[in-house]
C-alpha positions as CSV (number, residue, x, y, z in Angstrom):
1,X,-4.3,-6.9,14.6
2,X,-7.5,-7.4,16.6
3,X,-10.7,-7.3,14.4
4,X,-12.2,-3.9,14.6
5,X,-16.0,-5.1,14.4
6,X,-16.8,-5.0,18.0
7,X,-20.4,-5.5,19.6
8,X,-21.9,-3.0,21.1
9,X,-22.3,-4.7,24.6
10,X,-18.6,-5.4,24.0
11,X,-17.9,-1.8,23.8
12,X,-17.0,1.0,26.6
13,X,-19.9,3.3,27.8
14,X,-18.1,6.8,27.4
15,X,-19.6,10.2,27.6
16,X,-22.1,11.1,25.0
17,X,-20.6,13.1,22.2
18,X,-22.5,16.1,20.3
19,X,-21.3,18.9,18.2
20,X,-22.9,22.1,18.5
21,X,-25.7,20.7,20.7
22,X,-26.5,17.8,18.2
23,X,-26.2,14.6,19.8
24,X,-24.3,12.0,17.7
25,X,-26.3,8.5,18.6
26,X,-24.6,5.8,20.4
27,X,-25.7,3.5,18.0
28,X,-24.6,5.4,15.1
29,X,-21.0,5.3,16.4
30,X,-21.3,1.5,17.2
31,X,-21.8,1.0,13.3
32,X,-18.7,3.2,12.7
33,X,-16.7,1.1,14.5
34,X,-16.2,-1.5,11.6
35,X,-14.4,1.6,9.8
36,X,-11.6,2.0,12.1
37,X,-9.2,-0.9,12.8
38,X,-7.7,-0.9,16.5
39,X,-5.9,-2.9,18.9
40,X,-8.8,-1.7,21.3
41,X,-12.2,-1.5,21.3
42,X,-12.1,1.8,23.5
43,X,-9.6,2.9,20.5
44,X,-11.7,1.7,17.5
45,X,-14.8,4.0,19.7
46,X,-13.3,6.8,19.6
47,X,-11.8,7.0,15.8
48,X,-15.4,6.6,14.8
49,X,-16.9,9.3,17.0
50,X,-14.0,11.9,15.7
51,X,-15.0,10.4,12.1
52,X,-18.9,11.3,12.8
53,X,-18.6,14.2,15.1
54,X,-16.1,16.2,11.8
55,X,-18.5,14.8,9.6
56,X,-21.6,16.2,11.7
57,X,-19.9,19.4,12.4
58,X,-19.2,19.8,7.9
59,X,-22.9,19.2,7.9
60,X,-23.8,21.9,9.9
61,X,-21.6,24.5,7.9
62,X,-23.1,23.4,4.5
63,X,-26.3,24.0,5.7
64,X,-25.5,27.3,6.9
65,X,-23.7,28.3,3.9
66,X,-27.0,27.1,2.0
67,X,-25.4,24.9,-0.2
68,X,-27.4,22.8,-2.1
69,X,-27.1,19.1,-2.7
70,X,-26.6,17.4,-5.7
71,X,-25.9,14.0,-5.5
72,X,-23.4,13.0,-8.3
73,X,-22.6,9.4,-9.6
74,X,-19.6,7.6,-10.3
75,X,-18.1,5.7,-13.2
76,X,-20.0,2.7,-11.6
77,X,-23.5,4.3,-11.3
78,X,-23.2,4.6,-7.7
79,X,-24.7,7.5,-6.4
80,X,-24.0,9.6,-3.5
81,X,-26.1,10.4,-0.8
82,X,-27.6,14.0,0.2
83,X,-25.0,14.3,3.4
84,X,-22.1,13.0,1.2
85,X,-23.1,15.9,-1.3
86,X,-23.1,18.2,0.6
87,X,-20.0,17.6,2.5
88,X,-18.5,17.8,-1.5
89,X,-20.9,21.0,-2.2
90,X,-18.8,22.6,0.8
91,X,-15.5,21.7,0.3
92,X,-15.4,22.6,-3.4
93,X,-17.4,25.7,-2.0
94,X,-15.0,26.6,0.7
95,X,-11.9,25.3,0.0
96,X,-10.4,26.6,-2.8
97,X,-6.5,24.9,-3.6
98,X,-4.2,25.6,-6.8
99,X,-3.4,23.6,-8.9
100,X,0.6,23.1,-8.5
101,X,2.4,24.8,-12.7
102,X,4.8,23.0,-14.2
103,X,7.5,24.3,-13.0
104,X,6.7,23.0,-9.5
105,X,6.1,19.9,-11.0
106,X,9.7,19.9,-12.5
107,X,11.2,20.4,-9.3
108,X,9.3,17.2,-7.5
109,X,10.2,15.4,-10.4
110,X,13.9,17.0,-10.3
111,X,14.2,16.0,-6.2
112,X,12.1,12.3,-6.9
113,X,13.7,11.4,-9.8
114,X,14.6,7.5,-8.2
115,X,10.3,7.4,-8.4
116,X,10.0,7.6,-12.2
117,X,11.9,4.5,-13.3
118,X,11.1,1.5,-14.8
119,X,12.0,-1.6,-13.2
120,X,14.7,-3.6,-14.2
121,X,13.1,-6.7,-15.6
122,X,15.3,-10.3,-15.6
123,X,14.5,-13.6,-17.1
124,X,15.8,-16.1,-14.8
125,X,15.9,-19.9,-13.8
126,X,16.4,-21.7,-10.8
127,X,17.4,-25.2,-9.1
128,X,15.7,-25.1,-5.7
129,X,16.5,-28.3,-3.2
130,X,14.0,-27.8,-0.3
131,X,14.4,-28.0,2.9
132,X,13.3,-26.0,6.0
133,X,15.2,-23.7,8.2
134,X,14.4,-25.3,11.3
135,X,15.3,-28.5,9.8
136,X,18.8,-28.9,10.4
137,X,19.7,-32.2,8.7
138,X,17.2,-31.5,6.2
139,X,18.8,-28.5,5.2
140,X,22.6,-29.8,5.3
141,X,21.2,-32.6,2.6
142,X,20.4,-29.8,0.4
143,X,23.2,-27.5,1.1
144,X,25.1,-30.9,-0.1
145,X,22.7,-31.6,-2.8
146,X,23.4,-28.2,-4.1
147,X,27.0,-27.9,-3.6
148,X,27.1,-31.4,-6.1
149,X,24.7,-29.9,-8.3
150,X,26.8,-26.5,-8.9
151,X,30.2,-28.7,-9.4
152,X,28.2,-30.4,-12.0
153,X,27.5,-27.2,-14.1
154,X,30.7,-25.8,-13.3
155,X,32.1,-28.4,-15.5
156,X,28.8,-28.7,-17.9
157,X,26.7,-25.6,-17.9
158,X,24.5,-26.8,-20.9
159,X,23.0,-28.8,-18.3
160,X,21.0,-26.6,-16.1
161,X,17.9,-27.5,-17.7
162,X,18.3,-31.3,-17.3
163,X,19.3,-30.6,-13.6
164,X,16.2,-29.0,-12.9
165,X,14.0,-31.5,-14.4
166,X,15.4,-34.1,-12.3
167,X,16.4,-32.2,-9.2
168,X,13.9,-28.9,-8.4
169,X,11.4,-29.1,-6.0
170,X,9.6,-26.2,-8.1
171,X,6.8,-26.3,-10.0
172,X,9.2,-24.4,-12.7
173,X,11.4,-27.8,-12.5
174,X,9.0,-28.8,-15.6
175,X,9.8,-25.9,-17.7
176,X,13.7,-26.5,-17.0
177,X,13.8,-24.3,-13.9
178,X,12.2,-21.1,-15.8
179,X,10.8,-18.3,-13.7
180,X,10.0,-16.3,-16.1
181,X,10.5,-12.2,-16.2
182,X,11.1,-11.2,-12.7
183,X,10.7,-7.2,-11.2
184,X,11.7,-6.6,-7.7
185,X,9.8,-7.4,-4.7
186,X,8.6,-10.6,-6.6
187,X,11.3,-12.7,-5.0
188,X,12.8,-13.5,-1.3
189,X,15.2,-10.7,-0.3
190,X,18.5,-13.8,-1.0
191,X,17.2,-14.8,-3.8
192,X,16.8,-10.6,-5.4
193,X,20.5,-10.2,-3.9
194,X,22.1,-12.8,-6.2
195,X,20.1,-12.7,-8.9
196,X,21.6,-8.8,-9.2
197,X,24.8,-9.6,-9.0
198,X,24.5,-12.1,-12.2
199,X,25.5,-11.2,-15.4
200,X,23.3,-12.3,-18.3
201,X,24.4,-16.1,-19.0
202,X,25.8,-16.9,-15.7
203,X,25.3,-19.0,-12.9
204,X,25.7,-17.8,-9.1
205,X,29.1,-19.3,-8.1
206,X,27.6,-19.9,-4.3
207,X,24.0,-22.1,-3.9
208,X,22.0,-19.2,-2.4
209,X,20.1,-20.2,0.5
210,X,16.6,-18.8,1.5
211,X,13.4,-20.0,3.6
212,X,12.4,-22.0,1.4
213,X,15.5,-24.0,0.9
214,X,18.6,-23.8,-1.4
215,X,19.0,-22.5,-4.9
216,X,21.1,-22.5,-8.1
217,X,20.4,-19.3,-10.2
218,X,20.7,-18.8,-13.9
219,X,20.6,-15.5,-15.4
220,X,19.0,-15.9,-19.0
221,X,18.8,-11.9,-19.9
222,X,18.3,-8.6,-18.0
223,X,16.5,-5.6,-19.2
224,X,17.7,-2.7,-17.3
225,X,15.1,0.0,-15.4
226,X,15.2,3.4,-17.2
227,X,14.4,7.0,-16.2
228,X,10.6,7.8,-17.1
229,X,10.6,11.1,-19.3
230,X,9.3,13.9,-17.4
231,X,5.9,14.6,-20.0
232,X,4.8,10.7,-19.2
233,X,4.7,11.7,-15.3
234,X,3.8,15.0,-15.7
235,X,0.0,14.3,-15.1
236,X,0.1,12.1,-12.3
237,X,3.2,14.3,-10.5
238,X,0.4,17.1,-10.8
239,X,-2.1,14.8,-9.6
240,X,-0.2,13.5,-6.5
241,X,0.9,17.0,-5.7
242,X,-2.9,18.8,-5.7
243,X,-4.4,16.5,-3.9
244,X,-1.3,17.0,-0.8
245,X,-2.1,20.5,-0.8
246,X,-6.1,19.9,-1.1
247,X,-5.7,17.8,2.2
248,X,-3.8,19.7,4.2
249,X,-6.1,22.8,3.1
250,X,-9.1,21.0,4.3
251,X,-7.3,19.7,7.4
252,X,-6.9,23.3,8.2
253,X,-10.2,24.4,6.8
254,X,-11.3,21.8,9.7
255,X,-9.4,22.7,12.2
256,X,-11.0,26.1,12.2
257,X,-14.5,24.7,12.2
258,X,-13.6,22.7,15.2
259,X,-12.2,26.0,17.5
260,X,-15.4,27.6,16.8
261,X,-17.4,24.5,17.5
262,X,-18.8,23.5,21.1
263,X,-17.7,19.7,21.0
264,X,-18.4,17.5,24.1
265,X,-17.0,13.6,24.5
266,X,-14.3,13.9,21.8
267,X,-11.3,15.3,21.1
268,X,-11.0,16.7,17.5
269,X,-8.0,18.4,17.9
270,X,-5.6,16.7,15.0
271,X,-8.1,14.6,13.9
272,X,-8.0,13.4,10.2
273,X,-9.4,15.2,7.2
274,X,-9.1,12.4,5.1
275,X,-12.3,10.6,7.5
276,X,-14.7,13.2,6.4
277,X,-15.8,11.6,3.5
């Protein structure tokens, strides 16, 4: 993706934006830019004057709603500025969201229940002979290499740390092919395949070939993933599921700022709450 830091003689002259007759500077918007990632600079302009315009057109209604600014610091001891607290003054002001009972929370829980597991956790070793996919003698050798390594252990399984020692091209060669405890995600998508269809104590009866070359897997031991109890999610379920209905409320509270707003140079329509602050 292109960077989104563009200069400001790099950047499109479009027409002057101002909300309610304020002008939002040219220059201001040139230092938004950095905020919004596009594959065009013309693209990167305009998320940043939506971003400013919303947040100049919240600033207007919290000062004519007379709310007063209180700057509040986080658990870092930053501190927020008057604009920033007063966009929060307002929105705690004006838009009021409830705060989802547990019996909603049951049912997301209920409908998401694949969410609240545990991953499956397995201690495994490997036997990896290198080679290259674009290297195609390179990566015969090891599919051969492999091939006489597995026939090997098929006869002497005992020996899978000794093989590794002498034959892995892993750093886990010197620790007899040990990986370690492996979740999901932490492998290639080759590699994750075999490994689950391992029992504990075996080794894959194919070498298993990936980008990085080609494998013999052991399976040491494999704790399985289990269903997290509803009362240990039940916080964060409520968590997750306020803070969806506090963003679409202030979407909408938004949305009816902007159709009573005279907004010139940018389109607001369906821009994103979430930019405000």
């Amino acid at each position: 993706m292109a960077c989104a830091v563009h200069t400001l003689k790099a950047l499109p002259k479009p027409a002057g934006v101002s909300v309610n007759g304020v002008i939002i500077p040219r220059d201001a918007i040139a230092r938004e830019v950095q905020n919004h990632p596009a594959l065009k600079p013309i693209e990167a302009w305009q998320s940043a004057a939506r971003a400013l315009a919303i947040r100049e057109l919240l600033l207007q209604q919290a000062r004519l709603v007379g709310i007063v600014p209180a700057p509040a610091r986080d658990s870092a001891g930053r501190c927020e500025t008057e604009e920033e607290a007063l966009i929060r003054g307002l929105l705690e002001q004006e838009v009021l969201t409830p705060q989802p009972d547990e019996e909603t929370c049951l049912r997301y829980y209920a409908k998401n229940r694949r969410l609240f597991r545990s991953q499956s956790i397995c201690e495994a070793a490997h036997i990896l002979f290198a080679a290259r996919k674009e290297d195609d003698e390179g990566y015969e050798r090891a599919r051969r290499d492999a091939a006489a390594a597995l026939a090997e252990l098929k006869l002497n399984p005992d020996r899978f740390g000794d093989l590794a020692r002498i034959y892995s091209a892993c750093p886990s060669a010197a620790h007899a092919g040990n990986l370690g405890q492996i979740t999901v995600g932490q492998t290639t998508p080759e590699f994750e395949g075999a490994l689950a269809a391992l029992t504990p104590g075996s080794i894959n009866q194919d070498p298993v070939e990936t980008r990085y070359g080609v494998h013999i897997i052991h399976l040491g031991r494999k704790v399985e993933g289990r269903e997290i109890p509803f009362e240990l999610v039940a916080d964060r379920i409520a968590d997750y599921l306020s803070e969806s209905v506090r963003r679409r409320a202030i979407a909408q509270y938004i949305a009816r700022l902007v159709s009573d707003a005279e907004v010139t140079g940018v389109a607001l329509e369906g821009a994103d709450a979430h930019r405000v602050n």
